[in-house]
C-alpha positions as CSV (number, residue, x, y, z in Angstrom):
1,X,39.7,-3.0,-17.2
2,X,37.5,-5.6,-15.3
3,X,38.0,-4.2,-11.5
4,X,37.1,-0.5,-13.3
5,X,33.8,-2.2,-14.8
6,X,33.2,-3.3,-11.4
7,X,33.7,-0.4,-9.7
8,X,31.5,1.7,-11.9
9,X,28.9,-1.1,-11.6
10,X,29.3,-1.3,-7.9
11,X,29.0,3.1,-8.0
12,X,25.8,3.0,-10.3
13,X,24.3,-0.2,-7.4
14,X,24.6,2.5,-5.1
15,X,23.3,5.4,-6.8
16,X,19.9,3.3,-7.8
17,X,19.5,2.3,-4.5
18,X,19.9,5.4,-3.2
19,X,17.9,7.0,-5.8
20,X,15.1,4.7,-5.2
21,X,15.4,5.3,-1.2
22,X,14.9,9.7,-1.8
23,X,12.0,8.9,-3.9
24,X,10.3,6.8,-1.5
25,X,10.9,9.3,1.5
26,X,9.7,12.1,-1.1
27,X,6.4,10.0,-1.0
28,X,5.8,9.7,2.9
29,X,5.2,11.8,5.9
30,X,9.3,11.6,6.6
31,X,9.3,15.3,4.7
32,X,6.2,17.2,7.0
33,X,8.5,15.5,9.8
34,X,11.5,16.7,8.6
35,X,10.5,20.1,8.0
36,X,8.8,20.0,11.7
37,X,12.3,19.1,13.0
38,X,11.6,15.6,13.7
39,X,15.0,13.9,12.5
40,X,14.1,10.0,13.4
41,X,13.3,8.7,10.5
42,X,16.2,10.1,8.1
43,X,18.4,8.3,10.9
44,X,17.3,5.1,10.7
45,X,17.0,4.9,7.5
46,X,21.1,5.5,6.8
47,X,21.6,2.2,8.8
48,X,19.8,0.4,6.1
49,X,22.5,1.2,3.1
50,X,25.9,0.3,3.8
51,X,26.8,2.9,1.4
52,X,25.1,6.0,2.9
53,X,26.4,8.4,4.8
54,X,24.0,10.6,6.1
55,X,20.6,12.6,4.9
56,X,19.6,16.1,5.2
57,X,16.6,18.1,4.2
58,X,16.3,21.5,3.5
59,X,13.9,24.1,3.5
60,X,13.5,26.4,-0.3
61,X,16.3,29.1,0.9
62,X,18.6,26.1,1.0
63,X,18.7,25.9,5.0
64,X,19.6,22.6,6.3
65,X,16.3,22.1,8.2
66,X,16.8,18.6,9.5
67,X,19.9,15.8,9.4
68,X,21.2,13.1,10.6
69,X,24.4,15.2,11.1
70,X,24.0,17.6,14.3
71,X,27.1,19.7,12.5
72,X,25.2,20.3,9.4
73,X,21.1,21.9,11.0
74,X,20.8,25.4,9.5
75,X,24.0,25.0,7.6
76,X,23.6,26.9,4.0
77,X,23.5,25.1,0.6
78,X,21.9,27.4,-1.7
79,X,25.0,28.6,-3.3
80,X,26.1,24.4,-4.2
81,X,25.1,23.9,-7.5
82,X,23.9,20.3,-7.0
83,X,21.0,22.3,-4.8
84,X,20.1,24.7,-7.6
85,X,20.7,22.1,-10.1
86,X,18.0,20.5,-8.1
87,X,15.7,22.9,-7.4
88,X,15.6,24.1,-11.3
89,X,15.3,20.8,-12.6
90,X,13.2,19.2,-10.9
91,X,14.8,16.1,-10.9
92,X,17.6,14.0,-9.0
93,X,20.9,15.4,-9.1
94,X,24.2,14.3,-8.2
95,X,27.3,16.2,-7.1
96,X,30.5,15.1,-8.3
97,X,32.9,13.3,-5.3
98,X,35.0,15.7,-3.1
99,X,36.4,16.0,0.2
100,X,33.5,16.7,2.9
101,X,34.4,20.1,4.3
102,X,32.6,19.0,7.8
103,X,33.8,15.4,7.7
104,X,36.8,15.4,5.8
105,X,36.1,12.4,4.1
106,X,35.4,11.5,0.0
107,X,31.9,11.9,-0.1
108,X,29.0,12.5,-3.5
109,X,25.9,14.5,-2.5
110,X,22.6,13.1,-4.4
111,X,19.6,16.2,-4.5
112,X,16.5,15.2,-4.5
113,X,13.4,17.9,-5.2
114,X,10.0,17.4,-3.0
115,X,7.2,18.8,-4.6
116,X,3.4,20.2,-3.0
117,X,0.6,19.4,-4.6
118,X,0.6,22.3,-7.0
119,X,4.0,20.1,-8.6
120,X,6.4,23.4,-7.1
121,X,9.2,22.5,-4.8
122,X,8.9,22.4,-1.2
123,X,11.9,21.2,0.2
124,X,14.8,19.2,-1.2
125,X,16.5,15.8,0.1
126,X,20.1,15.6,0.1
127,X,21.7,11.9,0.9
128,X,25.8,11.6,1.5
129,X,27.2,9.0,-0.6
130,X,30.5,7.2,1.1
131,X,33.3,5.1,-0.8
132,X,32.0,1.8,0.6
133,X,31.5,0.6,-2.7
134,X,35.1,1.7,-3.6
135,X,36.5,0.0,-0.6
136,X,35.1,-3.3,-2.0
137,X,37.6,-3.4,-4.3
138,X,40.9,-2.9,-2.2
139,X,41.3,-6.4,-1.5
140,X,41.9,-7.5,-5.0
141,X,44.5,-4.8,-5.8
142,X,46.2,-5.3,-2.1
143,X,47.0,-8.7,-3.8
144,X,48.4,-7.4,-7.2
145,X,51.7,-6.7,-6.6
146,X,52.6,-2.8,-7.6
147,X,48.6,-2.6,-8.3
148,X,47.1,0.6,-7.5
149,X,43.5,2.3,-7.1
150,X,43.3,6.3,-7.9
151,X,39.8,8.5,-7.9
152,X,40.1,11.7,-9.5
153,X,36.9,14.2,-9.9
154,X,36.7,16.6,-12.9
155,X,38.8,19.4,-11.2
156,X,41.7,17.2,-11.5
157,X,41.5,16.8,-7.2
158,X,42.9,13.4,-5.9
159,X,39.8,11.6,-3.7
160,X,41.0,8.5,-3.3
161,X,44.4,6.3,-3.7
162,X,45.6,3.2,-2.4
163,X,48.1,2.7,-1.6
164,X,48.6,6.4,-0.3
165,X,51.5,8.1,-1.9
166,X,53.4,11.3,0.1
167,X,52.7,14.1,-0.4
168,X,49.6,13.6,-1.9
169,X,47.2,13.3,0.4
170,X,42.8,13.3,-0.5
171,X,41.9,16.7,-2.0
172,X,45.3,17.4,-3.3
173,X,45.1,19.1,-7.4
174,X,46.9,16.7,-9.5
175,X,45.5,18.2,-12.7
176,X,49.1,19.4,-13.8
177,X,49.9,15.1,-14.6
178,X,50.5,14.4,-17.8
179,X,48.3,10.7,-17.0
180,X,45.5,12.5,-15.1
181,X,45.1,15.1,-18.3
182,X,44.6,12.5,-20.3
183,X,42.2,10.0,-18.1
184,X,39.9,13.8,-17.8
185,X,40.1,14.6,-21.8
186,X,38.2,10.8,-22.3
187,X,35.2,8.8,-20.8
188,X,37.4,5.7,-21.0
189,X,40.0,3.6,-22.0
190,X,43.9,2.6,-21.1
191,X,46.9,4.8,-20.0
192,X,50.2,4.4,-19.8
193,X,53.1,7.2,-18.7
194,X,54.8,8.2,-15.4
195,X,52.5,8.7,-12.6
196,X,52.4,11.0,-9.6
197,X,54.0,8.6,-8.1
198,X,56.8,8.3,-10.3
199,X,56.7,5.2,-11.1
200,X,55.9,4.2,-15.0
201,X,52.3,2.2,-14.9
202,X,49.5,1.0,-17.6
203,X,46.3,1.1,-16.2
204,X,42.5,1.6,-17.3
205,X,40.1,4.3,-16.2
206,X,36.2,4.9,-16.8
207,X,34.2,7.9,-15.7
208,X,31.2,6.6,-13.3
209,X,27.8,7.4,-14.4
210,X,26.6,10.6,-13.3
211,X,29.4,12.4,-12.6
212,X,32.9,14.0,-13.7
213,X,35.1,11.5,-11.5
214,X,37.2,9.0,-13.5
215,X,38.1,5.4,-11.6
216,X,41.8,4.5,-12.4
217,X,43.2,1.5,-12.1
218,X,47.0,0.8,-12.7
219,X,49.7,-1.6,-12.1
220,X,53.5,-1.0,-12.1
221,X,54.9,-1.8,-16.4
222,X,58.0,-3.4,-14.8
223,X,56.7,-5.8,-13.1
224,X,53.5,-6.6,-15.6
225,X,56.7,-7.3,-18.4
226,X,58.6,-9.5,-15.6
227,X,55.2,-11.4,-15.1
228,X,54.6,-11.4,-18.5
229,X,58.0,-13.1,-19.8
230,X,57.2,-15.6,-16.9
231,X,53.8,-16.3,-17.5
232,X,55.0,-17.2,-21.4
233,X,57.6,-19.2,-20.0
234,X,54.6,-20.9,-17.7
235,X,52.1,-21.1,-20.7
236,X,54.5,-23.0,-23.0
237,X,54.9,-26.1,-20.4
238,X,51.2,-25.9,-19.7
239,X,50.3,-25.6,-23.3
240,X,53.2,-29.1,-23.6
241,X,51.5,-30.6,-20.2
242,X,47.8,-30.2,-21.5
243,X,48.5,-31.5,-24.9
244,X,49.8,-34.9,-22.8
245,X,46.8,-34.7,-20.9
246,X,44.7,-34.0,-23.4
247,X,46.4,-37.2,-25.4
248,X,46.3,-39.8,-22.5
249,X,42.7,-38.2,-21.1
250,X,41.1,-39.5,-25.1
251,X,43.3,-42.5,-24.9
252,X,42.0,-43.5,-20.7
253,X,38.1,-42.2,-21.5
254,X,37.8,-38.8,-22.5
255,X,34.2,-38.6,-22.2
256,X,34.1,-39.4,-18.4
257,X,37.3,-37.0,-17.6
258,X,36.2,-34.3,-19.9
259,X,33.1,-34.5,-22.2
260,X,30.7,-35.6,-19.0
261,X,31.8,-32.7,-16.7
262,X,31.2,-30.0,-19.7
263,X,28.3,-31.4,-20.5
264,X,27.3,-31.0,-16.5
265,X,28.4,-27.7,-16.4
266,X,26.3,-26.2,-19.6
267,X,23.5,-27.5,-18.3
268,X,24.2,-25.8,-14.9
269,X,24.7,-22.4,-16.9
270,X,21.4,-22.9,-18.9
271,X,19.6,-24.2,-15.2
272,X,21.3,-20.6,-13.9
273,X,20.1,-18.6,-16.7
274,X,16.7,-19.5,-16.4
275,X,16.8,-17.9,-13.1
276,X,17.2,-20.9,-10.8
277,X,20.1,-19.7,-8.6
278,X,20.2,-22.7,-6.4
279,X,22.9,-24.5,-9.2
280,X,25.3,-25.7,-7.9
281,X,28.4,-28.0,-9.8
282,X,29.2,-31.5,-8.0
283,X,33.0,-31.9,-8.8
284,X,33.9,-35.8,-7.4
285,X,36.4,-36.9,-10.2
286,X,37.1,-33.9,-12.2
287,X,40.3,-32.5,-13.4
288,X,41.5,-29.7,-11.2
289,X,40.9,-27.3,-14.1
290,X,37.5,-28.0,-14.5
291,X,37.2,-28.2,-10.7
292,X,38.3,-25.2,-10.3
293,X,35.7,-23.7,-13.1
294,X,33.1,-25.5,-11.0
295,X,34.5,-23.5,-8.1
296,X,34.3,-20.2,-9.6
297,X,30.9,-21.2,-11.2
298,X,29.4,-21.9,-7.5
299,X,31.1,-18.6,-5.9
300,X,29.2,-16.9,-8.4
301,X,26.4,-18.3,-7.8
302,X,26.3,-18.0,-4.1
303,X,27.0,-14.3,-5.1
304,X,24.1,-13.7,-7.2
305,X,21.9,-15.2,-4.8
306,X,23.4,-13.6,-1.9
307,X,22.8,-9.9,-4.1
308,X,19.5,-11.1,-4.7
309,X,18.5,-11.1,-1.2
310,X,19.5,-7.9,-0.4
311,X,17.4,-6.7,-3.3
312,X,14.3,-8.2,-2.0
313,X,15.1,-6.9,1.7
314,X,15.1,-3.6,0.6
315,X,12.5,-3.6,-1.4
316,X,10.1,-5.0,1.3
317,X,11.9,-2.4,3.1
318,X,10.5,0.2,0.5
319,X,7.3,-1.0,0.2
320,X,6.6,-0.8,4.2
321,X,7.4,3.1,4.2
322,X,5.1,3.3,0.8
323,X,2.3,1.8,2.6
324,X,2.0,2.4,6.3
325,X,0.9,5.7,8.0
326,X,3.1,6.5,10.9
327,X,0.8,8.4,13.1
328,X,-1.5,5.8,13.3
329,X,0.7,2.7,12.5
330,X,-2.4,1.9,10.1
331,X,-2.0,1.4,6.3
332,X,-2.1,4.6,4.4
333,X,-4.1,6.1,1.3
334,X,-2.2,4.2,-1.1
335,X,-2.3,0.7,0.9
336,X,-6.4,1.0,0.9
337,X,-6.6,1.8,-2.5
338,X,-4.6,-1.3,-3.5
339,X,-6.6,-3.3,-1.2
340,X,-9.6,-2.0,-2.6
341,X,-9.3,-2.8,-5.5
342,X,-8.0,-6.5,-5.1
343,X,-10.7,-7.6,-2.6
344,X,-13.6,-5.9,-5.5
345,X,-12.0,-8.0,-8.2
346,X,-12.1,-11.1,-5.4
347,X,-15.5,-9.9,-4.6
348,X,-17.1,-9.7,-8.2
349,X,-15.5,-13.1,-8.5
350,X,-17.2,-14.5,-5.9
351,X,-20.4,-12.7,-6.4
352,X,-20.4,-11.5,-2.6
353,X,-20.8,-8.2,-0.6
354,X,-18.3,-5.9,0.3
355,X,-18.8,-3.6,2.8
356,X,-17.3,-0.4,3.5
357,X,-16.9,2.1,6.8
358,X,-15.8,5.9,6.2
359,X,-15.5,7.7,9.3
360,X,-14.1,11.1,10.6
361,X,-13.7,12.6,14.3
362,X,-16.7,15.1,15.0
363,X,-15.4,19.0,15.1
364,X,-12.1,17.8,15.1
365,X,-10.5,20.9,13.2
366,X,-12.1,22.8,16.3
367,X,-10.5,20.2,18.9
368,X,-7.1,20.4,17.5
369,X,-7.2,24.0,17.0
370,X,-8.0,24.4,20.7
371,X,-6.6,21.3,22.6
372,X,-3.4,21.8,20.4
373,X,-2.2,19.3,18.2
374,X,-0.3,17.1,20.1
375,X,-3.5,16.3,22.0
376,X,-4.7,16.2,18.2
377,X,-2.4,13.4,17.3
378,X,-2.6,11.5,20.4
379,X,-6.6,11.6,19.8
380,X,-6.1,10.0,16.3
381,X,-4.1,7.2,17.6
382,X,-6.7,6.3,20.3
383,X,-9.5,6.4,17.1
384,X,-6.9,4.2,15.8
385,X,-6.8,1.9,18.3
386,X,-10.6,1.5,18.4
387,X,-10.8,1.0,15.0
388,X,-8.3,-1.9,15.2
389,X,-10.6,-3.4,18.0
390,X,-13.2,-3.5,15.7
391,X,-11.6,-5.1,12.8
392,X,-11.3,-8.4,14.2
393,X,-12.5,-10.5,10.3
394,X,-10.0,-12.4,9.0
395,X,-9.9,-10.4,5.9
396,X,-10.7,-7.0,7.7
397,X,-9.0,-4.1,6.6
398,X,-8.0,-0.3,8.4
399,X,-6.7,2.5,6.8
400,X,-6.1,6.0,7.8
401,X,-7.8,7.4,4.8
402,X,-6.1,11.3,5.1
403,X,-6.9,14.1,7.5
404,X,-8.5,12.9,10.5
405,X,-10.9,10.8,8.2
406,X,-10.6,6.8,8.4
407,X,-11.6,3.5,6.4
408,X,-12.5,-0.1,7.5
409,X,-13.2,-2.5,4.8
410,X,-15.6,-5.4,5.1
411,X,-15.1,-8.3,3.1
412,X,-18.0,-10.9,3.0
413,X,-20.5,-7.9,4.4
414,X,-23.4,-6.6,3.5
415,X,-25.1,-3.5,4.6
416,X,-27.1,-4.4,8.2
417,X,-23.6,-6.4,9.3
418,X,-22.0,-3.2,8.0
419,X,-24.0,-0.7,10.3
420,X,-23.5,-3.1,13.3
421,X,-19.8,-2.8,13.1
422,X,-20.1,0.8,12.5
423,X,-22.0,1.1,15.9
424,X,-19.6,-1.1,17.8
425,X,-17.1,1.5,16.1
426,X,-19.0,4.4,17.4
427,X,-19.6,3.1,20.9
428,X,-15.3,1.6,21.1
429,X,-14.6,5.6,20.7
430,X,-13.6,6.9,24.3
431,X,-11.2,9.6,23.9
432,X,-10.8,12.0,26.5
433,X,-8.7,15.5,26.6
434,X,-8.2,18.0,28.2
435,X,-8.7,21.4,27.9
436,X,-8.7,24.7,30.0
437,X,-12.7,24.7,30.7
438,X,-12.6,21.0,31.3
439,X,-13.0,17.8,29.3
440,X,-14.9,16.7,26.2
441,X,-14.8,13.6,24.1
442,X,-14.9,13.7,20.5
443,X,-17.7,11.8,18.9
444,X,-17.7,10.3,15.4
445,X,-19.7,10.1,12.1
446,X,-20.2,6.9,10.1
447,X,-21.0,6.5,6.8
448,X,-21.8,2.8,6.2
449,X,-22.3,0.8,2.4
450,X,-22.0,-2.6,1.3
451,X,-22.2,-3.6,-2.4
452,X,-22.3,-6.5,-4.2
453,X,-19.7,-5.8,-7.4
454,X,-21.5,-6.0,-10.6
455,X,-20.6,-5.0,-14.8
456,X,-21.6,-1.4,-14.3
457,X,-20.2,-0.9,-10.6
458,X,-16.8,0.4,-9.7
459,X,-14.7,0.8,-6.5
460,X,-15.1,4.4,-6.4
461,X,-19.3,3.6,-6.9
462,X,-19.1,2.0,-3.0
463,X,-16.6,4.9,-1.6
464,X,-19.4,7.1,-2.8
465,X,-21.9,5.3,-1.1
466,X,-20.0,5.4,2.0
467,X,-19.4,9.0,1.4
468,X,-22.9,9.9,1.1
469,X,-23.7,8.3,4.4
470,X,-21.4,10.1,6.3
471,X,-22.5,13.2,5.2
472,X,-25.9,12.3,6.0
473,X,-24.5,11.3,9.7
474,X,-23.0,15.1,10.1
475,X,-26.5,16.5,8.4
476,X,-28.4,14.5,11.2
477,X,-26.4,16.5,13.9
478,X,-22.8,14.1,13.8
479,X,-22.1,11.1,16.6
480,X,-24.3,8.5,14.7
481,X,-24.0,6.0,11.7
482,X,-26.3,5.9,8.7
483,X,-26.3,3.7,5.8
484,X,-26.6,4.1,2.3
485,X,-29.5,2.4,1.8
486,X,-31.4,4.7,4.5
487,X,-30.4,7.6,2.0
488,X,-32.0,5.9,-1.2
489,X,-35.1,5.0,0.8
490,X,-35.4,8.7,1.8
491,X,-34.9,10.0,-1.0
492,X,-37.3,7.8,-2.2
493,X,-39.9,8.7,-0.3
């Protein structure tokens, strides 16, 4: 009953993870990519999770659009129900586990709807889940004499058993078993009866979360009993031995033998469950049983900690993709805003300027339409690339700010610093391209504010500020800067 618990566990690890993983790639350019037939990020992402097997993403009809799996571009899923479950629902999905048709191996499929902006689906990510986590466990029953592992799905279809049994090979129906009737009429519990493999067993089985498939576990009643009547046989002289023990450890110093050590090792348990996972038990002069406690306290330990760093590598992992903008290699929309608002809080704080640069490439709808849009992208890596020149501050910050429209934010700034920089900006830009009548360079138009936080002021008040200026830059015929304060002094006058 305790290896099923940890398989289900170890099952439901892997589904959040993976889980978390489509919802982050549902958030980032990996989908436009994807649909454009640019594969490269769905395969390096499945070498991050040890329990993922591949990705795909499809297009509405259910067309396998792009994968990490050559086998499966333009294979059809629309008539899988985990795909219309998906695409109906709106929501995450998972398949139940079968035998890949393509791969021939026990897989789960995990759907995961991509909306547009008007919240309807565009296209749907599908990851391949593998039996890694199952494979954990094999070990511990390999040592269990006449122990066995079975995975069974709701049709009653064998996935997984070790040790393998003839004649029933992965994907065979074993539905007709009296044992596997019972294990799919229940969410949980014990068994006991002849299995498949005609051997008489007691076992436990548990449905993992999210699907149909029951986990069995089982060992062989014959030789459980023989351990059994041994085992009682062992407990009575170790019950007789301890009692002696027990007697001459009270009568030698029980306090240093026993009391000290327990004493030691609660306070290790209360040190671990306040989070400190660097307990660890020393164990000179202890009783091999408590030794031995001390033991399994520090594996577990070393276990947690060990599960804990994973956890934080991912999620730095996540939080990277969340964050950066791959065309540009600059932070993204979401990066600014969170940068916005920390460094207004730090500024209001402070009581000092903060100065802001909104930019966009002059007639560059017209550029891309006509140079193409490779010559498109490469000319907003180069306006990339000058913009990092000129963010040379300490606390300087870049952002691609959507479209071919871009941010730099000033700490420490005020408004004449702010229009120097933007006109270093302007002048850094020298991106050439051709076309069929010859060469142009694009140009750019700066809007430029700085403002010192105050009660009434919000972030958004010095993105407006910003914005105002660079429309006043296009108005004044585009490839120049103007500040926001030249716009309240005109309108003043």
């Amino acid at each position: 009953m305790e290896l099923v618990r940890r398989g289900s566990e170890a099952h439901a690890y892997a589904l959040t993870s993976v889980r978390s993983l489509l919802n982050v790639l549902a958030h980032t350019d990996a989908i436009d990519r994807g649909l454009a037939h640019d594969c490269r990020i769905l395969s390096q992402t499945t070498t991050k999770l040890p329990w993922l097997r591949g990705l795909s993403l499809t297009d509405t009809s259910g067309r396998v659009v792009c994968s990490t799996s050559n086998q499966k571009i333009d294979l059809q899923v629309s008539d899988r129900p985990y795909f219309n479950a998906a695409m109906t629902s709106g929501r995450i999905i998972l398949s139940d586990y079968t035998i890949g048709p393509i791969s021939d191996k026990p897989i789960a499929l995990a759907a995961q709807p991509v909306f547009a902006a008007d919240h309807s689906v565009r296209a749907v990510l599908i990851a391949t889940l593998n039996l890694q986590w199952l494979d954990q466990l094999i070990p511990t029953i390999a040592r269990q004499p006449g122990a066995a592992i079975a995975l069974v799905n709701g049709q009653g279809n064998l996935i997984r058993r070790y040790p393998e049994v003839p004649n029933f090979k992965p994907g065979t129906n074993v539905s007709g078993d009296a044992t596997i009737k019972s294990i799919l009429s229940r969410d949980h519990g014990e068994v006991a009866g002849i299995a498949f493999d005609g051997l008489r067993r007691i076992g436990a089985f548990q449905r993992l979360p999210q699907t149909d498939t029951r986990l069995l576990i089982s060992v062989d009643e014959n030789k459980v009993l023989g351990q059994i009547d041994r085992d009682v046989g062992w407990a009575y002289l170790q019950f007789a031995i301890v009692i002696l023990i027990a007697l001459l450890a009270a009568w030698i110093g029980g306090e240093r033998l026993i009391v000290a050590p327990i004493r030691m090792l609660a306070q290790a348990v209360t040190q671990l469950g306040r989070g400190d996972l660097n307990a660890r038990m020393p164990r000179a002069g202890w009783v091999p049983e408590l030794a031995q406690l001390a033991n399994a306290f520090d594996e577990m330990t070393q276990q947690l900690a060990v599960r804990e760093r994973e956890l934080r590598a991912a999620n730095r992992h996540y939080e990277e993709l969340a964050s950066r903008d791959s065309l540009s290699g600059l932070a993204n929309r979401r990066a600014f805003d969170s940068r916005l608002k920390a460094e207004w809080l730090k500024a209001r704080l402070t009581k000092t300027p903060l100065g802001l640069l909104l930019f966009d490439v002059d007639h560059f709808k017209a550029f891309n339409d006509h140079c193409g849009h490779l010559e498109g992208d490469t000319c907003l890596r180069q306006v990339a690339d000058a913009l990092a020149s000129v963010a040379t501050g300490p606390d300087d910050f870049a952002a691609r700010y959507g479209g071919d429209e871009f941010a730099l934010l000033l700490p420490g700034v005020d408004e004449p610093q702010a229009i120097a920089r933007a006109e270093r900006l302007r002048k850094a830009i020298d991106i050439v391209s051709g076309t069929t009548a010859g060469k142009r360079t694009p140009t750019i138009s700066v809007g430029a504010a700085s403002i010192v936080p105050g009660d009434e002021a919000t972030p958004e008040s010095l993105i407006a500020a910003a914005d105002m200026g660079l429309y006043a830059a296009k108005d004044r015929g585009r490839d120049t800067v103007v500040g926001h304060a030249a716009i309240t002094l005109a309108r003043a006058g």
